[in-house]
Every structure is written in structure tokens, then in C-alpha cells.
VEXDREN-2710 file (C-alpha; in Angstrom, 1 decimal):
% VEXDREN-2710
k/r/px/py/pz
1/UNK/-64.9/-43.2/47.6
2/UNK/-67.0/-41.0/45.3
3/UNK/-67.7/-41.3/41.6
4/UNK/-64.5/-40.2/40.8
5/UNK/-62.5/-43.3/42.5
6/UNK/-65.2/-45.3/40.8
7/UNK/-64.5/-44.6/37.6
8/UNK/-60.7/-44.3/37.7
9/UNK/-61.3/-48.3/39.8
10/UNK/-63.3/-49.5/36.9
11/UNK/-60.6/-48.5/34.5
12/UNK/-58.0/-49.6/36.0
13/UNK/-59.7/-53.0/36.4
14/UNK/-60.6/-53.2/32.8
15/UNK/-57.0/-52.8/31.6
16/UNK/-55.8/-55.5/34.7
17/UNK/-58.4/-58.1/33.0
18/UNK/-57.4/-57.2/29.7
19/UNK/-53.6/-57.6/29.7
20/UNK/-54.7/-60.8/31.8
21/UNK/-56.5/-61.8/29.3
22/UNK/-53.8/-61.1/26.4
23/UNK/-51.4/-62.6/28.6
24/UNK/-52.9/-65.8/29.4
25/UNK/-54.5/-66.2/25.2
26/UNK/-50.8/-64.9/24.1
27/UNK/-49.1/-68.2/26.4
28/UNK/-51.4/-70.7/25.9
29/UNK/-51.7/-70.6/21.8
30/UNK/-48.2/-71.4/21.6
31/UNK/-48.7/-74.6/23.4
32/UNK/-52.2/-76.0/23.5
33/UNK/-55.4/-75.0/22.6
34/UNK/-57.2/-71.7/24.6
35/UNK/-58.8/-72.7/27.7
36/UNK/-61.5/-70.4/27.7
37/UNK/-62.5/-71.0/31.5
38/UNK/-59.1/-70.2/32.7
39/UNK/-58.6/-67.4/30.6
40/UNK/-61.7/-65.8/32.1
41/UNK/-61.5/-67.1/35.3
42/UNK/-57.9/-65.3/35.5
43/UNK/-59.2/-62.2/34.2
44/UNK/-62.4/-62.1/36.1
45/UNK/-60.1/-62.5/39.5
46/UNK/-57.2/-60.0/38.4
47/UNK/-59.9/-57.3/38.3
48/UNK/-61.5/-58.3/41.2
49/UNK/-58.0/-58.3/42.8
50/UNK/-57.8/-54.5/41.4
51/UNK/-60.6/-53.5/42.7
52/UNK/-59.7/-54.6/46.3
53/UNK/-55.9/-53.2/46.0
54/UNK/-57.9/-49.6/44.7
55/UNK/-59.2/-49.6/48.0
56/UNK/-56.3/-48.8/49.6
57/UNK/-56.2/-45.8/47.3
58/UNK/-55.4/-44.4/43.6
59/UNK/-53.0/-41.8/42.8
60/UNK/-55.0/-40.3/40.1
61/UNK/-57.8/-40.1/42.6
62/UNK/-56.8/-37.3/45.4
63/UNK/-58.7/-38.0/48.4
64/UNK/-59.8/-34.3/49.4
65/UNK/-61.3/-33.3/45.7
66/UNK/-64.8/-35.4/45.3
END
């Protein structure tokens, strides 16, 4: 797990939180006001939970150029 898979991790985890995030504002203005906790409390877990599925590997990332 080199730079490389860092980056392409970070990224990915930064569009998971953001459509998490768009998601979760999109849903909840159309029936109550924005919970601001739960919005980032979902988004700050989805890219947690990216980061921890990009462990098991990326496909942009090829394992045997680092």
C-alpha cells in the first residue's frame, strides 16, 4: 500500500462522503429540517467504511506497479 493506493483511497473516500452527504441533505429537506449531525456523522462513517473496503484492494491501483 504505497502512495499510489493512498491517493486513489482518499479519492474514492471523498466522493463516498460526498454523494452521502448529497444523499442524506437531498432526503431530509423534503421532509424536515437538515440534521447536521447525522448528515456528517453518515458521511464521516461512509468514508471511513471506504477506506476499510480499499483495503481489500482498488482496481485502478495494480498491486505490482508502486
Amino acid at each position: 500500500m504505497g502512495r499510489k493506493w493512498l491517493k486513489a483511497a482518499l479519492i474514492r473516500a471523498v466522493r463516498t462522503i460526498a454523494q452521502t452527504a448529497t444523499a442524506m441533505l437531498a432526503t431530509t429537506t423534503l421532509l424536515t429540517e437538515v440534521n447536521w449531525i447525522a448528515v456528517l456523522s453518515a458521511s464521516a462513517l461512509s468514508g471511513l467504511l471506504s477506506m476499510l473496503t480499499s483495503i481489500a484492494g482498488l482496481p485502478e491501483v495494480r498491486e505490482d506497479t508502486e
